[in-house]
C-alpha positions, 0 to 999 in steps of 0.5 A, spaced: 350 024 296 352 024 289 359 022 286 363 027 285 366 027 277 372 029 277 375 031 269 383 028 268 388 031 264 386 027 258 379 030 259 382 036 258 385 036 252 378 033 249 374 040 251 380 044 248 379 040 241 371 040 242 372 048 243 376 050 238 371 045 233 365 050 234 362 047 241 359 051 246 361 050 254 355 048 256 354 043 250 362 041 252 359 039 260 354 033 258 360 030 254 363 029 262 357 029 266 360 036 269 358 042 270 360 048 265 363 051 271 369 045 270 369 047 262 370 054 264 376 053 270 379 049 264 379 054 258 381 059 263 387 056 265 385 054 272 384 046 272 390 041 268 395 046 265 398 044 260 392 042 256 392 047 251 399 045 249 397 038 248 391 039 245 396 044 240 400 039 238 394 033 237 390 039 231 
């Protein structure tokens, strides 16, 4: 069975910042080697809450 990648916090803030830069989700997902529905759970506010206040404060 393949291993199961799992995004951190710190990956999170990543995917907010690459968004509001321009990327699309599915350009986002190959950075992590997970799938757009990761990216998506993450924009939606589903995984690592929080992240898009940090990520707020870093731009």
């Amino acid at each position: 069975m393949g291993k199961t990648i799992r995004l951190t916090f710190d990956d999170a803030v990543h995917v907010w910042l690459m968004r509001w830069s321009g990327m699309y989700q599915h350009d986002i997902a190959p950075h992590f080697a997970v799938n757009q529905g990761r990216i998506s759970e993450v924009l939606a506010g589903k995984l690592h809450t929080g992240s898009e206040a940090v990520a707020r404060k870093m731009r």
